[in-house]
N, C-alpha and C positions, 0 to 999 in steps of 0.2 A: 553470295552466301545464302542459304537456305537454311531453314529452321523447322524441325521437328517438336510436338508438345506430345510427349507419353505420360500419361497418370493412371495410377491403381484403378480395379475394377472397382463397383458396387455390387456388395453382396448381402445378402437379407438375413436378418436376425431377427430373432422372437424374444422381448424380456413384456414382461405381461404389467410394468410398471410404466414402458414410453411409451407417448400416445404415436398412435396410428403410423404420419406422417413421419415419425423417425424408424421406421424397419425396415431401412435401406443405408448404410454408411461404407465411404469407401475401408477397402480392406487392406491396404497398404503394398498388395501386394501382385501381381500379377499385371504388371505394366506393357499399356499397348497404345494404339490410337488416342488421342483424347475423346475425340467422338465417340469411338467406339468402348472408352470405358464406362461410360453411364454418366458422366458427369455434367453439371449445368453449362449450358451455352449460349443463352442470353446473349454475350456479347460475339455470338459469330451472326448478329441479325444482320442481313444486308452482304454476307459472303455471297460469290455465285455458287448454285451447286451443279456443278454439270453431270450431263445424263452417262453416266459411266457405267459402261457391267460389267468390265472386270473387277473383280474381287481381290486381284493380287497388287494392285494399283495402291498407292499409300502416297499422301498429303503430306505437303510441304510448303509452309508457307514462304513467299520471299522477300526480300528486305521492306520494301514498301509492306505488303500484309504485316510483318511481324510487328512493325509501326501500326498500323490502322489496325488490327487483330488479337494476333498473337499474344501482347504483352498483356492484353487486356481480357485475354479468355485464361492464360497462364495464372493471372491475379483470381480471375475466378474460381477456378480449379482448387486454388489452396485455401482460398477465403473458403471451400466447401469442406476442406478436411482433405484433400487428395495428397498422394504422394506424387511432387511433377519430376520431371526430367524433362530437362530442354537439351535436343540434339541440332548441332549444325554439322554441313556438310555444304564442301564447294559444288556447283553449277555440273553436272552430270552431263553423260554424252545424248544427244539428238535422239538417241535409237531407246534411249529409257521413258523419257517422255510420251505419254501418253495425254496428257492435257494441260494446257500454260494462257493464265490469266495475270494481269499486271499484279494480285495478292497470293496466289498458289502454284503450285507444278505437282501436278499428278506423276507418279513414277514408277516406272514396273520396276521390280528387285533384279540387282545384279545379275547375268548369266553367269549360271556355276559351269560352263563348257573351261576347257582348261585348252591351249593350242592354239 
């Protein structure tokens, strides 16, 4: 099994009353990546990050990461205010894999070809 973390973005607000360091909270709304919604990651220290350039490529942790990782960047995430979504999904085929570590699998997105 494989596991997905999506949470809200952060987005910047101005009230002239909180200081400095709060004009950023998440927004509840526009769920993607956890990395890529702005959120604290402290607890992904010690992940590997491989040198990847696709862009269409998307994280996945697997059962060992979700234990060592996952459950504990998940806790992060909300401990910040985020909105989470945890997605699983079974073990994909060979051809989606683009990168595979005993904590994550890199994976390009389904082929829309239909035939």
């Amino acid at each position: 099994m494989l596991y997905r973390i999506l949470a809200d973005t952060i987005t910047g607000w101005v009230d002239a009353d909180a200081p400095r360091e709060d004009a950023a909270r998440p927004s509840g709304t526009g769920l993607r990546g956890a990395w890529a919604s702005g959120g604290p990651c402290a607890t992904l220290d010690g992940l590997p990050l491989p040198p990847l350039t696709n862009r269409r490529v998307r994280f996945w942790y697997t059962e060992e990461g979700w234990r060592a990782y996952g459950l504990a960047h998940c806790g992060e995430l909300r401990a910040a205010g985020h909105t989470v979504r945890v997605i699983r999904a079974k073990n994909p085929s060979g051809s989606r894999v683009a990168y595979r570590d005993r904590y994550q699998v890199a994976l390009l997105p389904p082929s829309s070809r239909k035939g």
